[in-house]
N, C-alpha and C positions, 0 to 999 in steps of 0.2 A: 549785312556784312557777309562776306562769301568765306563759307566755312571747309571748305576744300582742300583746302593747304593743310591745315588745321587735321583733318582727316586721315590723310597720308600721313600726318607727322606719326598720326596716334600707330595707326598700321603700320609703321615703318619700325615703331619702338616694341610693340608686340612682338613681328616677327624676329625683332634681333635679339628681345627676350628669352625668344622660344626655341630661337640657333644658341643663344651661351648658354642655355641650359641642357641644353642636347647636349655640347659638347663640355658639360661639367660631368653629366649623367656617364656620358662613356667613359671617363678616365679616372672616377673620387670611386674608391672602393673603402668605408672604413670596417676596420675590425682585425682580427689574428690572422695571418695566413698556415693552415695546415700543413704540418709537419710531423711527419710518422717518427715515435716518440723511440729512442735508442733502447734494443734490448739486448742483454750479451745472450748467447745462444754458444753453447758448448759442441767443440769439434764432432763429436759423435754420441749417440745416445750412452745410456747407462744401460751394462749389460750386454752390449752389441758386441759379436762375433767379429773381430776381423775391421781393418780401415773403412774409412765411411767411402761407397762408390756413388756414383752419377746413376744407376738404375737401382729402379726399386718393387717391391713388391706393390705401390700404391700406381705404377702404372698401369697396372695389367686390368683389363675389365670385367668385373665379377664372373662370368658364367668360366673367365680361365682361370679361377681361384677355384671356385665351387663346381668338380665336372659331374655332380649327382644330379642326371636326368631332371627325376620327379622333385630335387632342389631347386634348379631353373626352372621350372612351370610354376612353382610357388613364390618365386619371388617376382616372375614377372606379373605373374594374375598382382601380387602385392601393388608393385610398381604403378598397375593402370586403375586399381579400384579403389585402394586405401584410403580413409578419408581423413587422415590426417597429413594426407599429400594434398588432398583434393580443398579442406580446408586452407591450407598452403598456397595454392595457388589464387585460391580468391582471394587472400590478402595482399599478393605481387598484384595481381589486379585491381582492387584497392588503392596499394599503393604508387602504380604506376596513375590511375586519375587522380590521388591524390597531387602529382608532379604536374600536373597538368591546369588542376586550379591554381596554384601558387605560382606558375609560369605567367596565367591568362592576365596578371596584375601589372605587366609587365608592357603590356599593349591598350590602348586608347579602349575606354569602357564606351558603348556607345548604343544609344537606346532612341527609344520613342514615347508619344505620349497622345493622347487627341482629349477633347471637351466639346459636350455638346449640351447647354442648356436654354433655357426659356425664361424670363423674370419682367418681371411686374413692380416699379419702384413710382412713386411720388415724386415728381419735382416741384419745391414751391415756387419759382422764378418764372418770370414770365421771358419771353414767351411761349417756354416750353409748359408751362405750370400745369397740373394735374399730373393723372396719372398716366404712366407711360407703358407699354408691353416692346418687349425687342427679345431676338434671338441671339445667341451667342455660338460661333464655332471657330474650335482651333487646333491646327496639327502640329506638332514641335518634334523633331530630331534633333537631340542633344547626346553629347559628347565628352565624357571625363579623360583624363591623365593625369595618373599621379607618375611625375620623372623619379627614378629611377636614381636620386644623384649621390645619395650615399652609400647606393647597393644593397640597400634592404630586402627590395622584392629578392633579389638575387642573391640574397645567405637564403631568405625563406625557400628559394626553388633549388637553392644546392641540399638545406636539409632533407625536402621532399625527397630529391633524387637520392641521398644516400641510404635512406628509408626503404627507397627501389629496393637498390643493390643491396642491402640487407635483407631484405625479404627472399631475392633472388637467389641469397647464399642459404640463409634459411633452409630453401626449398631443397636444395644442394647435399645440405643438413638431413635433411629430413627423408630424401631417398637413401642416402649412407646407413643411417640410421635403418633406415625401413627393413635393407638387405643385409645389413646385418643382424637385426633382431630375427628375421626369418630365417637367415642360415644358421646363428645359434639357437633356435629351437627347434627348431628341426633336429640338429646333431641331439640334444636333449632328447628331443622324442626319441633316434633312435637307440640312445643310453636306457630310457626308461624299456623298453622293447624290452633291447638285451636282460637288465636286469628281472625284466618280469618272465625272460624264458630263464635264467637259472634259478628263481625263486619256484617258478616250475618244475624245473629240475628234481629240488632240492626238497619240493613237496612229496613227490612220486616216491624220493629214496627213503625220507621219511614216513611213510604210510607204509613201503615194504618191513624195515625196522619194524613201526609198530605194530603190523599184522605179527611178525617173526616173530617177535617178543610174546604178545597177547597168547600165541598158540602156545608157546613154552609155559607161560602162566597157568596157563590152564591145564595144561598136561602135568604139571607136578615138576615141570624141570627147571624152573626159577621160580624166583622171588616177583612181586610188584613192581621191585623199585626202578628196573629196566623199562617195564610198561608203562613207568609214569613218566621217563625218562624221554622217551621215543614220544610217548606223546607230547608234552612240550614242546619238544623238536618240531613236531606237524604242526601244532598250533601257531607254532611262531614264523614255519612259513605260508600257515593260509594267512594269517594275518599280514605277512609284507607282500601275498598276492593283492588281495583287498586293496592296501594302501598304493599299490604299482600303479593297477587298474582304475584307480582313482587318480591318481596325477598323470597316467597318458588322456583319460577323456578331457581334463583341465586343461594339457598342455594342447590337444587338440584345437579346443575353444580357441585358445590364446594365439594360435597361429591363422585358426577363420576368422577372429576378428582383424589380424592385418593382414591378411587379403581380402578384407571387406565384404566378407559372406560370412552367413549363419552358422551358429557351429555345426562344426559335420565331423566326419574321419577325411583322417588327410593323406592320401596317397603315400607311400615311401617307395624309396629306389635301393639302392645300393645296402645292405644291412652296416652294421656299426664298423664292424672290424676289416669291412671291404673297403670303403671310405679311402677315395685318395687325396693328399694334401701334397701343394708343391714342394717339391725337393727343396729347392731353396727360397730362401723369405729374405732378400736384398732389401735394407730399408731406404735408402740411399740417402743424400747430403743433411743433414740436421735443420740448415738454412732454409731447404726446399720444404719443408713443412708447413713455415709462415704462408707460403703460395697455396699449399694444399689443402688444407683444413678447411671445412667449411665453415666452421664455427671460428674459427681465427679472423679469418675474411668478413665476416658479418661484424664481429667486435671491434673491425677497424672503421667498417662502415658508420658504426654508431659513435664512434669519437672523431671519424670528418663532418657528420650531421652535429656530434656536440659543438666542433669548432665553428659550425657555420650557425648555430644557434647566438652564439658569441656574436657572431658579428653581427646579429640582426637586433640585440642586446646594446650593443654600443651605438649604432644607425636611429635608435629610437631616440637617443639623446639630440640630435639633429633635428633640423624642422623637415616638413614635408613640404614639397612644392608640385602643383598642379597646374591643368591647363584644364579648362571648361569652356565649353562652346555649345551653342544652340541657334536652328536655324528652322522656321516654321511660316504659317501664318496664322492671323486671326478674322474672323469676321463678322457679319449678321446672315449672310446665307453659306452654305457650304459652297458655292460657287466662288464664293469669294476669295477660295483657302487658294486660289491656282493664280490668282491675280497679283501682281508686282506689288499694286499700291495695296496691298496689307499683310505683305511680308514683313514676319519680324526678325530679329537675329543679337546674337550676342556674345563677347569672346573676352574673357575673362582669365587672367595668373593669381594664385593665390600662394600661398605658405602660411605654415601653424607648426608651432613648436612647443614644448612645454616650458617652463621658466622655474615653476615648484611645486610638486607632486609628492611630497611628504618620502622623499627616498623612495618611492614604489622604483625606478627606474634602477636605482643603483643596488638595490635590493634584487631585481629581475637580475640587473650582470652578475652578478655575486652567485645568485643562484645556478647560471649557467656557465661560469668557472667552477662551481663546484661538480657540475654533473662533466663538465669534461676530466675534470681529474677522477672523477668515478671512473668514465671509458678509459683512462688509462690505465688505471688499475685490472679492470677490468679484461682487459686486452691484455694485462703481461701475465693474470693470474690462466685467462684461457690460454696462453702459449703455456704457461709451466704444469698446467694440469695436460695436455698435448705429448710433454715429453713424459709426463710421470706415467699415464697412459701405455706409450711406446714402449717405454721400460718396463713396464708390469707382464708385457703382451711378451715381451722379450725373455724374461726371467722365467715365466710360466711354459714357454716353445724348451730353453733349456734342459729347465729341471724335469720337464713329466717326461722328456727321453728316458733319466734314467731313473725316475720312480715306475714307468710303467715297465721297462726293463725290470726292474729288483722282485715286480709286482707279479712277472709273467714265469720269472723265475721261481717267485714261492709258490703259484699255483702248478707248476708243473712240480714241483715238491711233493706241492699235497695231493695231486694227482696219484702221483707213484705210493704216496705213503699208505691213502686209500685200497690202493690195488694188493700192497703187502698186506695192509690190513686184513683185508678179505681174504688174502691165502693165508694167510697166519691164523684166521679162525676157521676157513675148511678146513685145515690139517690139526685141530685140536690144541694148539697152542697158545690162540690167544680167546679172549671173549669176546662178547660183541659190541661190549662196551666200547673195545680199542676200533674197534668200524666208526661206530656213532662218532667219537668222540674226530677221530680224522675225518670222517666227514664235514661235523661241525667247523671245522677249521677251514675245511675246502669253500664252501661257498660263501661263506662272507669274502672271503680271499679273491674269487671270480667276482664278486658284485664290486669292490673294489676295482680289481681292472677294467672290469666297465665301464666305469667313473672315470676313471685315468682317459683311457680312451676316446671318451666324449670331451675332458679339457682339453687333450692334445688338438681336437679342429676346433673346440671354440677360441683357445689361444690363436688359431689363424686368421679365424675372425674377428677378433679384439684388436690382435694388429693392423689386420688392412682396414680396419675403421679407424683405427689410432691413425694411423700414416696417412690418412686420406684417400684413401682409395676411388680410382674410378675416375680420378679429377679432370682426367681432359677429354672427359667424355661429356660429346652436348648434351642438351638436357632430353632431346628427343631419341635417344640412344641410348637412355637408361632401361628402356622397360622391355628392350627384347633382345635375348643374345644372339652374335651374327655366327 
């Protein structure tokens, strides 16, 4: 019987198999479609000077924030060596081959295979009977696809890809991050400076004190209780030298480890009180934050990978359909593998579904509705932490205006009071108690403004991290100012 027709019919049903599933594949997507979840977001920050503008302090690119010299060399040397950048980048690369497996699933898997044996079997039938020896060879090229028709593969390669873009904001994250931990420790460093040159100061004045005192002591023209007085005083500024001296070589460390070098001494430029900070600090639109942040951007990445998780959650309830194919030959000599008559071949559809899996399935969606309502939370707790941020950085720019104002004025106080002091006991009027005692007053009062003074630029730098800073700057742009 001529089996020909028969052949075609079968090829004819394959191929239109293989057309309606193609075009099921392109057009059945199931699962959630992502949608960026509503958050209110108030006209202008808390604390904010003035209507909210269209420019902002987060446009400008660090080295116009920061104009201290030896500050840019340290944040750039950060920028190219840190290895918490450096770690960062190899999980974007990570993540981008991750994107790339979970893409590959998407197209026709397709392999090889070869056999080469020798065997030795018994036949008892005549008139082959005994024993028999033959060779065996075979080469096959075979071919997988699984279709595509619920969009499986395709939630799994959108979560890859959001994993990207996470990673990528991340990294985004992580230089913000980098320059500004650099340029507030730095401002730190040079607060501990200052403070350890008037701890200085205040050493030298008490050691004259306690020499001035000691000689009186000893001449019969006071008491002890001055010398013990004066001493304490010296004691308690070798002591906050010690302890200075001790947190600039710490703070040192802390700033070679984010530039990615051994601890050493770190250059300085500009002293504390020379330090310039922009005139104005524009934060602009409240809205424009969501765009800016990079930590905002990455916790929306992980609730469109949550949602594509979802969909690959619901796609698993669906069966699976494939196409396999295999195309070879077999023989008894390897000559044989090139010859028509021992070509083999085969082309095969299949599908597999589950029926009952004890809830594992709907336990799995459950699980990834819950972790999407995490990203959501998630995502509106890092926008509200964003503004509270802004406003902290805001309130703190404010108020040290006129705390260091009130601050500069009592030291110039105790300046002058000092100065009467010491003429009020040249001229026999007062003792020298009234010196010590306005002295005492004076430098804690100057170590104070110190302090004032290094919050007033790390508040700069709390904001342009708050606000985002730097954001439209590419990523090859970050580590050297133009």
């Amino acid at each position: 019987m001529d089996t020909r027709p028969r052949k075609r019919s079968l090829g004819s049903a394959l191929l239109a198999m293989l057309l309606g599933a193609l075009a099921v594949a392109g057009c059945t997507t199931v699962g959630p479609t992502y949608k960026r979840p509503d958050v209110a977001v108030a006209p202008q920050y808390r604390s904010q000077v003035g209507p909210s503008e269209a420019n902002s302090l987060a446009d400008l690119p660090w080295w116009q924030v920061f104009n201290d010299k030896a500050l840019q060399e340290l944040v750039s040397q950060a920028l190219m060596n840190n290895y918490d950048l450096q770690i960062t980048v190899a999980r974007i690369d990570e993540a981008r081959a991750q994107v790339g497996i979970a893409r590959a699933d998407l197209y026709p898997q397709v392999g090889y295979g070869g056999t080469a044996s020798r065997q030795k079997v018994n036949i008892p039938f005549l008139p082959l009977a005994g024993n028999v020896t033959y060779n065996s060879f075979g080469a096959i090229l075979n071919a997988t696809w699984e279709l595509d028709v619920w969009g499986r593969i395709r939630h799994v390669t959108d979560a890859a890809r959001a994993n990207l873009f996470a990673q990528e904001d991340v990294r985004r994250g992580v230089m913000l991050t980098l320059v500004s931990e650099v340029a507030a420790d730095y401002f730190v460093l040079l607060g501990l400076d200052r403070q350890l040159a008037i701890a200085r100061d205040s050493q030298d004045t008490y050691k004259r004190t306690l020499d001035l005192f000691t000689q009186r002591f000893q001449a019969g023209r006071d008491s002890r209780l001055p010398v013990m007085r004066a001493q304490a005083a010296y004691d308690s500024a070798n002591a906050a030298i010690a302890s200075l001296e001790r947190a600039i070589v710490q703070q040192e460390n802390a700033l070679s480890v984010l530039l990615g070098a051994a601890p050493g001494n770190i250059r300085r430029g500009a002293a504390l009180g020379d330090q310039v900070t922009p005139p104005q600090t524009p934060t602009g639109l409240t809205t424009d934050i969501l765009k800016r942040r990079p930590d905002i951007l990455q916790a929306e990445q992980v609730m469109i990978g949550a949602n594509a998780e979802m969909g690959v959650a619901v796609a698993n309830f669906f069966p699976t359909i494939g196409l396999a194919a295999l195309f070879g030959s077999q023989g008894q000599e390897p000559k044989d593998l090139v010859k028509s008559n021992f070509t083999v071949w085969g082309l095969a559809a299949n599908f597999a579904g589950p029926i009952f899996q004890g809830g594992r399935l709907k336990s799995a969606y459950e699980a990834q509705q819950a972790f999407w309502d995490e990203s959501i939370a998630q995502y509106k707790k890092t926008i509200l932490g964003a503004f509270q941020e802004t406003s902290d950085a805001l309130i703190a720019q404010q108020t040290l205006v006129t705390q260091r104002a009130a601050l500069q004025s009592q030291v110039d106080a105790l300046r002058q009071s000092v100065d009467l002091s010491l003429q009020r006991y040249d001229g026999g009027r007062a003792s020298y108690f009234e010196v010590l005692e306005a002295e005492q007053q004076l430098f804690p009062s100057e170590d104070q403004l110190a302090q004032t003074e290094r919050d007033q630029l790390v508040a700069v730098v709390n904001l342009y991290k708050a606000l985002g800073g730097g954001w439209n700057l590419k990523d090859t742009e970050w580590a050297q100012p133009h």
